[in-house]
N, C-alpha and C positions, 0 to 999 in steps of 0.2 A: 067619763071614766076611761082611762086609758089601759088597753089589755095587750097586755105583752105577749106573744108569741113566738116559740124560738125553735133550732133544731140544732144537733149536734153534728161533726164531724172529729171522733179522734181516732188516731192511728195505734197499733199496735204499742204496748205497751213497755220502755224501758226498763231494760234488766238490772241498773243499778237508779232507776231514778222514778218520777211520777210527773204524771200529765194529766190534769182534772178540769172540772167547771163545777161550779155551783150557782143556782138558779131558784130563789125565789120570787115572792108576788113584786119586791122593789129592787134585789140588789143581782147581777150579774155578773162572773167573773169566773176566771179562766187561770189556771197556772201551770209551769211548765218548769220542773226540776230536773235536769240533765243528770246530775249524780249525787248519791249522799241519799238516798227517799228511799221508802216502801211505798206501794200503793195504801195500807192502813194508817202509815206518817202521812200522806199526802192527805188523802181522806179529813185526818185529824186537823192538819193546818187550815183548809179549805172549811171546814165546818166554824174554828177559830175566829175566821177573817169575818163569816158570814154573823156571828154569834155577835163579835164585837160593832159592826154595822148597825145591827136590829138595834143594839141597845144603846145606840150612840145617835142625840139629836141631831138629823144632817140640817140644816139649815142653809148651810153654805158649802161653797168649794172646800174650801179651809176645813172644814169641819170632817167631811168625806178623806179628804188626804191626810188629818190626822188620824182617823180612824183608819183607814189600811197600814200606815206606817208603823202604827204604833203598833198592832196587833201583829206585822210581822216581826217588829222589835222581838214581843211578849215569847214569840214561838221558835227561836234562834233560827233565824233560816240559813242552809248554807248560802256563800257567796254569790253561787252562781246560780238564777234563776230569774224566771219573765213573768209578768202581771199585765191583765188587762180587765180592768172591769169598768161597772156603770153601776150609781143608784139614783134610781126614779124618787124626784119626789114633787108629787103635784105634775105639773107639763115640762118640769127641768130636768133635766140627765145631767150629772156629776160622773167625770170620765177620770180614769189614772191609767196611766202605763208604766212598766218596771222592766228595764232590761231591754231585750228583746221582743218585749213586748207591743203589738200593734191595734190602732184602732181605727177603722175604716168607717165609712157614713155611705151610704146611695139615699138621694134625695131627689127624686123624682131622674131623671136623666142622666144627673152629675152622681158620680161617684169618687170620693177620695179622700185621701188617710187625712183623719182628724190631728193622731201625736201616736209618739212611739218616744221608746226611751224612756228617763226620767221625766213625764211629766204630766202635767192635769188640764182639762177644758171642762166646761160646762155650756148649756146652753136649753133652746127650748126647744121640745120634740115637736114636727109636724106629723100630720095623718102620713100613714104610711112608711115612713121613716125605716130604713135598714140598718141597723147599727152591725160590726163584723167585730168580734174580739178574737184578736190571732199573735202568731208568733212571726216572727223571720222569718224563723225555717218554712213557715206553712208559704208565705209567700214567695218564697224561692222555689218551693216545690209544688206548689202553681204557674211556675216562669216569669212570675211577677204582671204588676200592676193591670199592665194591659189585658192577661187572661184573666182576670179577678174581675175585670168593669166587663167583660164579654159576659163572664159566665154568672153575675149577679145582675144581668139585665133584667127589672121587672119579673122577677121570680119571688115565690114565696119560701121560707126558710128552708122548708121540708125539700121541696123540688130541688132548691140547691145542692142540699148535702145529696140527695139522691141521683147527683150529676155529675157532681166530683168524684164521688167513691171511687168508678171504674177506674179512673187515670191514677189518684191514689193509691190503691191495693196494687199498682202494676209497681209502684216505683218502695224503697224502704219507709213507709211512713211510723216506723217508729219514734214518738214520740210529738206527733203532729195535731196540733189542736185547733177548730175555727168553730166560733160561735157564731148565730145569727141571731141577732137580736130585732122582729119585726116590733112596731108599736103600734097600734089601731087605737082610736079613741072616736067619740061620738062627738059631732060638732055641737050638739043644741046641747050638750053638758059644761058646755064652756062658754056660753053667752055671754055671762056676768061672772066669770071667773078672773079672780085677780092672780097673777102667778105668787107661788108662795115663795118666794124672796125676801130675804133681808132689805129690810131699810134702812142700810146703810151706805157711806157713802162711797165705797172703794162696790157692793154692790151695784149702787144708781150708775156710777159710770162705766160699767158693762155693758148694761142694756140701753146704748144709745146707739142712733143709726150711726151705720155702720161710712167708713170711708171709703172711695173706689180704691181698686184692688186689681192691678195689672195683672193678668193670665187666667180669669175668673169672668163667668158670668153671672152676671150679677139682677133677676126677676124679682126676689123677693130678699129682705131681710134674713140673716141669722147670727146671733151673738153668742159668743164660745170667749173663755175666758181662758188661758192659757201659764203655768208656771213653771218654771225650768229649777230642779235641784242641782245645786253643786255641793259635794260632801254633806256637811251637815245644817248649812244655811239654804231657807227656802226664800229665792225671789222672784219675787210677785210684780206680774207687770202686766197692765191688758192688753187684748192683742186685738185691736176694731177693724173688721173688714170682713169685706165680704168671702166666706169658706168656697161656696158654688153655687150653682143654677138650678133655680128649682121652675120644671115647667108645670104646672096647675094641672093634675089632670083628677078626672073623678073616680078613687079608688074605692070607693065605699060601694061596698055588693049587700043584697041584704039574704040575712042567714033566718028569716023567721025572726022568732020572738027572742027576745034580747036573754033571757033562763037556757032555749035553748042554742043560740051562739055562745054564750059563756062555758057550756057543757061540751061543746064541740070543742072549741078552744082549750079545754082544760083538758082535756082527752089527751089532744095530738098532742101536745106538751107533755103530758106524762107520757104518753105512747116513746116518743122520742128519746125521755130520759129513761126509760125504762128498758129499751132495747140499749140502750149504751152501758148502762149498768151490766147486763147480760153479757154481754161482749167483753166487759174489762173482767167480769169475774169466770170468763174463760180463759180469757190470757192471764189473769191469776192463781189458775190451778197451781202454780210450785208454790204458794202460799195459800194454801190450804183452807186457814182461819181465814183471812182476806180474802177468799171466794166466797166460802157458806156467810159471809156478814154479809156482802154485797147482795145475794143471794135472800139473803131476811130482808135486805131493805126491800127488796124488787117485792117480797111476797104482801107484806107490809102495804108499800104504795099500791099493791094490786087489789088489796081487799078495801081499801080504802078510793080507788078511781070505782069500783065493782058499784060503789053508794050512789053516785051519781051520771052513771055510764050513760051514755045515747042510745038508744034501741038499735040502732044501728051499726053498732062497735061491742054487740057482744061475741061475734066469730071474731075479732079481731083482738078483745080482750079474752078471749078462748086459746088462740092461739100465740099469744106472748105466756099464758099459765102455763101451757104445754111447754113451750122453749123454756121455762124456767124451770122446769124438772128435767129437763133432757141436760141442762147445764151443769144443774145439781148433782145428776148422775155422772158427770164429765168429770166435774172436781173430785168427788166421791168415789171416782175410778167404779162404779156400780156400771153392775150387767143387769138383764134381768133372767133368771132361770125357768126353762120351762119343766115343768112335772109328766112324769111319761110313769104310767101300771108299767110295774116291775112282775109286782105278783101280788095276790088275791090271798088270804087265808082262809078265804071259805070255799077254795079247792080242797080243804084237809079237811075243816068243821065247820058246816052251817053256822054262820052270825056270828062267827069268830071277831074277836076285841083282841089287840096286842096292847098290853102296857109300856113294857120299854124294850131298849135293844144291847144286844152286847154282842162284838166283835172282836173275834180273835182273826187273825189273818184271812181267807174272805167267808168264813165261817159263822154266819150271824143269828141268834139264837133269840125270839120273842118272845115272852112269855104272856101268857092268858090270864084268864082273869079265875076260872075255874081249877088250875092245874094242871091245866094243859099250856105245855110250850112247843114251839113251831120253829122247827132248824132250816135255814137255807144256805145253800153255795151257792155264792155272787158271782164266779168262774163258771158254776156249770148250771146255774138258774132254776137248780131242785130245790124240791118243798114239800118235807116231812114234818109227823107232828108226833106228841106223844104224851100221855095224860101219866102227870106223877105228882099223887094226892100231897106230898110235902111241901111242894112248890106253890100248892092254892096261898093265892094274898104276896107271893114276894113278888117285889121288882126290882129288888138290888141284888145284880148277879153278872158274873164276867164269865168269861170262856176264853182257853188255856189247851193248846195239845189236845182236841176232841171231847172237852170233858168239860161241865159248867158246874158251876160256883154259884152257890149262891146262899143268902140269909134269908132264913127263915123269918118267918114274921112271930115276934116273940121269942124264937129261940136262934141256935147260933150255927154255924156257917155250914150247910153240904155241900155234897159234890157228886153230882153222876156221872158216874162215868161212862166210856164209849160201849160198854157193854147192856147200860141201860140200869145198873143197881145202884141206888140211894146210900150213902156213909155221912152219917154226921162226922167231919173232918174236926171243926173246932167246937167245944160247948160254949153255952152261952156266957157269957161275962159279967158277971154284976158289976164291975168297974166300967162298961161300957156306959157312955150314956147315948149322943143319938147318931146312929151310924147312918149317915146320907150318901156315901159310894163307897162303893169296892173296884179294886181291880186287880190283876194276877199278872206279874212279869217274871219273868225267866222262874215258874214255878210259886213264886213268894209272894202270897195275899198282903194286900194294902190293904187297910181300913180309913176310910173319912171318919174320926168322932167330930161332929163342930159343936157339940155341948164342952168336951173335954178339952177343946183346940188341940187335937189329938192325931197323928196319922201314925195307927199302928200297922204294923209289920211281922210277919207270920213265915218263918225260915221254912223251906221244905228241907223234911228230914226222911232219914230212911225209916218208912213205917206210918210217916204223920209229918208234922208240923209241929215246929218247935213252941216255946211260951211265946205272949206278949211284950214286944221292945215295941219300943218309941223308936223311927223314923227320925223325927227330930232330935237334931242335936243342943244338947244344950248351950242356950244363950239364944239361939234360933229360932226360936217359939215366937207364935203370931197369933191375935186374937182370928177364929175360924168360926165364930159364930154366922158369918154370913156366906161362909163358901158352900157353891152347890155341886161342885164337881171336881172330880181326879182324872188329869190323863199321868201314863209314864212312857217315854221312849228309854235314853239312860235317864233321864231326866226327870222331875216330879216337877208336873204343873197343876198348878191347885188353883181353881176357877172361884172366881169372886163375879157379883152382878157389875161392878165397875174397874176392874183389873184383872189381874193374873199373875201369881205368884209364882216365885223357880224356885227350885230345890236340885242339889245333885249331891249326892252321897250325906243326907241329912242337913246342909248347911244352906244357907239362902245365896242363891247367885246375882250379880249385878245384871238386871234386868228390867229393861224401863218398856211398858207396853206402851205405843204411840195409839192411841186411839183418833180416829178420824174426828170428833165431837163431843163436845160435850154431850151428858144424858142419856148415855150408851148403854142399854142394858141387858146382860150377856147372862147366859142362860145355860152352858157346857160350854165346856175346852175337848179341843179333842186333839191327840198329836198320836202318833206312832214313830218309832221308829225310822222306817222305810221310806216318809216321805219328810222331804221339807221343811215343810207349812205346817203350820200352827196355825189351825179350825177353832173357831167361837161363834157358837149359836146363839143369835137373838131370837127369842118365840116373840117376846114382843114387839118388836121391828117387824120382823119377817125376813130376816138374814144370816148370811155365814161370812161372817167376817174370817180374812187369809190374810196370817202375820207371817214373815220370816222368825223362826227358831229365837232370832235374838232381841222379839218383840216388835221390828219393824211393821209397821201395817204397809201392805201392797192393793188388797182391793174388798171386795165386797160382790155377793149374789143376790138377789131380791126375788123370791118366790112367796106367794101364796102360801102355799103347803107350808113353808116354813112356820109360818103364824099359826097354824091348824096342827101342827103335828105333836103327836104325844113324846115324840124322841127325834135324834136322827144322830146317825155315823158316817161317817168318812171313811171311803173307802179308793185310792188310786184317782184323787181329783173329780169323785162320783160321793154327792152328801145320798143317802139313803135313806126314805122319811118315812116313820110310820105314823099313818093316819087311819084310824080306827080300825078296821081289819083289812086295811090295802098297806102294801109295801110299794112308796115310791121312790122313782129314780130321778136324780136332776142333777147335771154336768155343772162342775164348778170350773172348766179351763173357759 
């Protein structure tokens, strides 16, 4: 049984193009698109090539070269691009090049390029076998041929790439790709193995010995078939002789029991693809979607190598989990927040519970669960409290000029003022139906109904508060069944669990919220005036998502507390959390 093992080397990633490899149990290959690609086009192409391969019987050369041609046909490739791959089947490797594309062989001592260009070879794999699929440029920026046969001397794929890199990262390897393809196979499985070949005749005269071959040494036997494309006609011509020298030596090591060499082997190979993935979906952050995918495949193949890992390779499958969160948070422009006691409410009342918060300039006002509510200044980090029997049971309530607002539970909106006395300001409304936030700007209570898809509007008058108007202009109306929150700067933003809606002087503004992902689910809006950014809390993330004003997403905070907390506010790039009777603080610059 023949076990392929490979390692990667790709460079930095082009700004207008894509540079990939795809690697399963038979087919191998490599591409390299200078301009015209996304890394998610390239992605798509590459999965294409390998899709059409699996379900295409290779039997013959012929057969492999119509399968890549055709499938690049199927996927319009731009003009300009290079191809290198191989499919194993049985002890035979089917080779094609495209472009600039190159393919190198080390076999035992000798080393040197199989074909480049338009064209095919096939032949039989011995033990140990190095197969190289690369580009031009990769060979040029190696210095060619002769640093390539130095630095692939009897090295195993891994060791390679981990030799080149240095020299590599010094020079622009933008868009630089070389595969190692090793092959191991077990002698006594091939005893009485016939090679699986066609029986035919343009077949049989392949595999005949081979003729001497000036500039070549010539130990052992190897038969490669070779085809040259011009435009659209393929000619087919064999090419007999000897490739190069192969000197016998004994490479077979033994790894234990044959279950665990397979697990070893199957490891390093994902180790390898897995760290490459990582890499391209860091130089993918300006696409966004094309990081968090690459991102799922890597977690994907993690949970799935996790089934068969080596005892051996769990700190090392511990720590590619970890770099894949740390990547996640790269793309995701994620920080993580730490939580720091602000202040205690059971400085003012033993076993003190705060329900929610409301903020007026740094003015922040919690209310209890008894009728007691609890004022703090965020400026000067005082902590008053004050029990008013009207207030038992609300939690919808703003603050405004020293004075809080709030609905009653059951009936309709007070207001105490800085003096400390209770005024029912509005009665209650039987036209209301379910009132989910309030807020108070330049004076003028807002109401959220989302039974009513209603955002009413309460003029200050001299004396009181005018009747009930609609906010909403007519024609402007949106179903609010699902909105959980109001902010207003001049602005009305009305918070939805998967968007956010604008309003400005009743009419809906063109406003596209860029969400970093799908599944995002947002839990307050919060904005002010004064600052910026536009705050969106996920309780169940455990984040605060920061947009620019015109929806733009810029980043993300990741805290604990966030998940735990019953509320939290924004205050000067400072989210304020409350969690049970603690007020916390956690820096969002």
């Amino acid at each position: 049984m023949v076990h392929p093992q490979y390692a990667v080397y790709l460079g930095r990633e082009q700004k207008d193009g894509f540079t990939g490899f795809v690697a399963t149990d038979t087919f191998f290959a490599i591409l390299d698109i200078p301009e015209g690609s996304t890394p998610v086009k390239g992605r798509s192409i590459m999965d294409h090539i390998a899709g059409k391969v699996k379900k295409t019987p290779i039997g013959s050369l012929a057969a492999f070269d119509e399968a890549i041609t055709s499938s690049i046909k199927e996927m319009n490739m731009p003009l300009d691009f290079s191809f290198a791959g191989g499919c194993l089947v049985g002890t035979i490797l089917y080779l094609k090049t495209i472009g600039d594309g190159e393919l190198y062989l080390r076999r035992g001592d000798s080393f040197e390029r199989l074909i480049t260009g338009h064209a095919t070879a096939s032949g039989y794999i011995e033990e140990g076998d190095l197969f190289v699929m690369t580009t031009a440029f990769f060979t040029k920026s190696m210095e060619g041929m002769d640093k390539l046969r130095t630095l692939f001397d009897h090295k195993k794929p891994a060791e390679i790439v981990d030799e080149l890199t240095p020299s590599m990262k010094e020079r622009d390897d933008s868009g630089a790709v070389c595969f190692l393809l090793q092959l191991q196979k077990e002698p006594a499985a091939y005893a009485d193995e016939t090679p699986a070949v066609p029986a035919s005749p343009v077949d049989s005269a392949v595999y005949q010995p081979p003729r001497k071959s000036s500039g070549m040494d010539m130990p052992m036997r190897s038969f490669f078939r070779s085809f040259r494309h011009q435009r659209k006609r393929v000619l087919l011509f064999a090419v007999v002789g000897i490739i190069f020298a192969l000197l016998l030596f004994n490479v077979v090591r033994s790894f234990g029991k044959k279950k665990t060499g397979e697990a070893v082997g199957s490891w390093q190979q994902a180790k390898t693809e897995i760290a490459d993935k990582l890499a391209r979906a860091k130089e993918t952050a300006v696409d966004m979607q094309g990081g968090l995918a690459a991102i799922a495949e890597v977690r994907k193949q993690l949970a799935e190598t996790k089934k068969t890992l080596p005892k051996d390779a769990v700190a090392q499958w511990q720590d590619l989990m970890d770099q894949t969160t740390t990547a996640e948070n790269t793309i995701l422009k994620r920080t993580e927040g730490t939580a720091e006691e602000f202040q205690d409410l059971a400085q003012e009342k033993k076993n003190a519970t705060g329900v929610a918060l409301a903020l007026w300039e740094d003015d922040l006002v919690i209310p209890g669960k008894d009728g007691t509510f609890f004022r703090s200044s965020l400026e000067k980090k005082t902590l008053s409290s004050k029990t008013v029997p009207e207030l038992s049971g609300s939690h919808i309530l703003a603050v405004y000029d020293k004075a809080v607002f709030f609905l009653r539970s059951g009936g309709g909106i007070y207001k105490l003022d800085e003096a400390g006395k209770t005024k029912e300001i509005i009665p209650k409304d039987d036209e209301w139906g379910t009132i989910t936030d309030m807020k108070v700007y330049n004076g003028n209570i807002y109401l959220l109904d989302t039974e009513k898809d209603e955002i009413y509007k309460y003029l200050v008058a001299d004396g009181g508060y005018s009747g009930k108007n609609s906010y909403v202009k007519s024609g402007q109306a949106i179903s609010m069944t699902k909105a959980n929150s109001l902010a207003i700067d001049t602005s009305v933003y009305l918070g939805f669990p998967d968007t956010i809606i604008k309003y400005l002087s009743g009419s809906r503004e063109t406003f596209t919220l860029t969400l970093p992902k799908e599944g995002v689910t947002l839990s307050k809006v919060m904005a002010v005036k004064e600052d910026e950014t536009l705050y969106a809390w996920s309780k169940q993330e455990g984040l605060i998502y920061l947009f620019t004003k015109d929806g733009t997403y810029q980043r993300q905070v990741h805290a604990p507390a966030f998940a735990a907390a019953a509320d939290v506010v924004t205050y000067k790039g400072v989210a304020y959390v409350l969690s049970g009777g603690k007020l916390l603080r956690i820096a969002l610059e």
